[in-house]
N, C-alpha and C positions, 0 to 999 in steps of 0.2 A: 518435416514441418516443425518448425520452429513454435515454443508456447505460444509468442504472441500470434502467431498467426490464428490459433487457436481461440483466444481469449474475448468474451462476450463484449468488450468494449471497444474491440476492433474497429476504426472507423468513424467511433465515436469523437464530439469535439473533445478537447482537452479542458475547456470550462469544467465540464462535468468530475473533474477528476482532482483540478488545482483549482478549483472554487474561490472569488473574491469576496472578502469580509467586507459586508453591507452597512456596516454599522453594529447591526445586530447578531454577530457571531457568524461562523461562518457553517454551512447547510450541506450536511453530506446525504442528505436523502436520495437522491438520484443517481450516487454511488453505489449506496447502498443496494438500492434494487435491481440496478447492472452487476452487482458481483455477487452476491447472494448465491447463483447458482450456477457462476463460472468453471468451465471444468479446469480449467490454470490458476484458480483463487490462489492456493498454493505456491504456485511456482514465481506469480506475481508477490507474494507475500515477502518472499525469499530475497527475488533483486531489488525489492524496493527496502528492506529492513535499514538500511544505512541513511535512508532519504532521508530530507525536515520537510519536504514540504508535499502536498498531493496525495494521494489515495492510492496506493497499493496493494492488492488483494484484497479488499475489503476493510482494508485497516486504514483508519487520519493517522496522523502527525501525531497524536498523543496514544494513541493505542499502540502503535510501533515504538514509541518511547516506553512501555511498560513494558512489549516482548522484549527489549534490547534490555533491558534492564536483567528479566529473568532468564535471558539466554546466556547472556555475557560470561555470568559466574561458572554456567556449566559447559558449555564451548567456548572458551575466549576468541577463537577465530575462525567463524565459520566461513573457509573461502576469501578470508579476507574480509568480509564484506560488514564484521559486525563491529563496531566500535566501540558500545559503551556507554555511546553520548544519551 
């Protein structure tokens, strides 16, 4: 079985994940409480590290820009997958 098969948001619509900016910022609460106690929190955190946009393992778009930041230096290329950006 594959993670996602695994993963608490299975099923789930993808609003809840790539959320649109209402004017007022945009609202990862309801991400939030779907990943919180995913047992693949991890493994989603992993394929999504490269993304800009969406909710990946509990992490937005600017929290994955902060781990990419601090991983980069000490694995330049994890899998490929980690850029820098």
């Amino acid at each position: 079985m594959s993670w996602t098969e695994q993963a608490s948001c299975r099923g789930l619509n993808d609003d809840t994940f790539f959320p649109a900016d209402n004017g007022q910022g945009v609202s990862y609460s309801a991400m939030y409480r779907t990943c919180f106690d995913c047992p693949v929190k991890m493994q989603c955190r992993v394929a999504g590290i490269s993304e800009r946009d969406g909710v990946w393992g509990n992490a937005s778009p600017i929290e994955r820009r902060t781990y990419r930041r601090i991983i980069t230096p000490v694995i330049p290329n994890i899998g490929g997958i980690v850029t820098g950006k």
